[in-house]
C-alpha positions as CSV (number, residue, x, y, z in Angstrom):
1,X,0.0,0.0,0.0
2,X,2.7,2.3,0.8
3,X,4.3,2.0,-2.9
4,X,0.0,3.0,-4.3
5,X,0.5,6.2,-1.6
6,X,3.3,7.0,-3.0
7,X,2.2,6.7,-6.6
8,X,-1.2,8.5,-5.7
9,X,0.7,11.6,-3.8
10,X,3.2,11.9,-6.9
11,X,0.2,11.7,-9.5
12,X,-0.9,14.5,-7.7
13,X,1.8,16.8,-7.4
14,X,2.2,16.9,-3.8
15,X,4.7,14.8,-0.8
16,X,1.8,13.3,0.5
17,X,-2.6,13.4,0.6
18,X,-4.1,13.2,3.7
19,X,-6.9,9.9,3.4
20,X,-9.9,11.9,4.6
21,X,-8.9,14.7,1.7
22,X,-12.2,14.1,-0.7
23,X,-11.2,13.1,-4.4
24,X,-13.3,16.8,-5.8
25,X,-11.3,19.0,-3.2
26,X,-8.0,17.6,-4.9
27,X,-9.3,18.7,-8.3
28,X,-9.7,14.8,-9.3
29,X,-13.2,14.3,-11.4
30,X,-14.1,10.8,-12.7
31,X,-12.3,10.6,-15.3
32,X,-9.0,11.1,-13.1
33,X,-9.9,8.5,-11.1
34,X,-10.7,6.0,-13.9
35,X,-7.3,6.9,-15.7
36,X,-6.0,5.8,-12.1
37,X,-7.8,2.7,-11.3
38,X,-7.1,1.3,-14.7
39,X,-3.6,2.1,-14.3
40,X,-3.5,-0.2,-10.4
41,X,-5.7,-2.7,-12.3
42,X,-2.9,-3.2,-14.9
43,X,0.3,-3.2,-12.4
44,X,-1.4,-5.4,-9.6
45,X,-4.2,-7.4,-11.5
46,X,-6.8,-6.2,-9.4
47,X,-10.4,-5.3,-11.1
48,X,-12.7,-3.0,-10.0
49,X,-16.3,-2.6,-11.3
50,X,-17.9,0.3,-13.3
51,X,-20.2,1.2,-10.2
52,X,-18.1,1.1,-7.4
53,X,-16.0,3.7,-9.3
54,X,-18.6,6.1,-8.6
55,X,-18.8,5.4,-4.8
56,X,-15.1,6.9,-4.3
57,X,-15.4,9.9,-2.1
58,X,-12.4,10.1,-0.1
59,X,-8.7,9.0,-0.8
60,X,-9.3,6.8,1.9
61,X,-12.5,5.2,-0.1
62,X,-10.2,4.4,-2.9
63,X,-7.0,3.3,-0.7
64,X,-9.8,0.8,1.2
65,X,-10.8,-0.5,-1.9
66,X,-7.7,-1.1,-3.1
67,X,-6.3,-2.7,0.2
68,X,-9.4,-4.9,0.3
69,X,-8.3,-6.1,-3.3
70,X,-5.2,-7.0,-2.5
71,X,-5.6,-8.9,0.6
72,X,-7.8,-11.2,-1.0
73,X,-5.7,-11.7,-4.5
């Protein structure tokens, strides 16, 4: 998870992004957020579904996501 952080705070410009920090307030829309979760689906063979895309509010939503992916890979 630490290596995603890292990847998610560079993508962004910025040392690090606080989890509770909302996707909007970060000037992320959708489409950002696709461009990223293909991008983890490709390097970790994880999947994630069309709708659930949709329920990412927070960094933290998308980091729990992700985490729950990979534990059960």
């Amino acid at each position: 998870m630490d290596e995603i952080k890292k990847m998610f705070a560079e993508r962004m410009g910025r040392e690090s992004v606080d989890e509770g920090a909302s996707l909007k307030d970060l000037g992320l829309d959708s489409l950002d957020v696709v461009e990223m979760c293909l991008e983890l689906e490709e390097k970790y063979g994880i999947q994630f579904e069309t709708e659930e895309l949709a329920t990412f509010k927070t960094v933290g939503d998308l980091f729990a996501s992700i985490e729950k992916k990979l534990a059960s890979k």
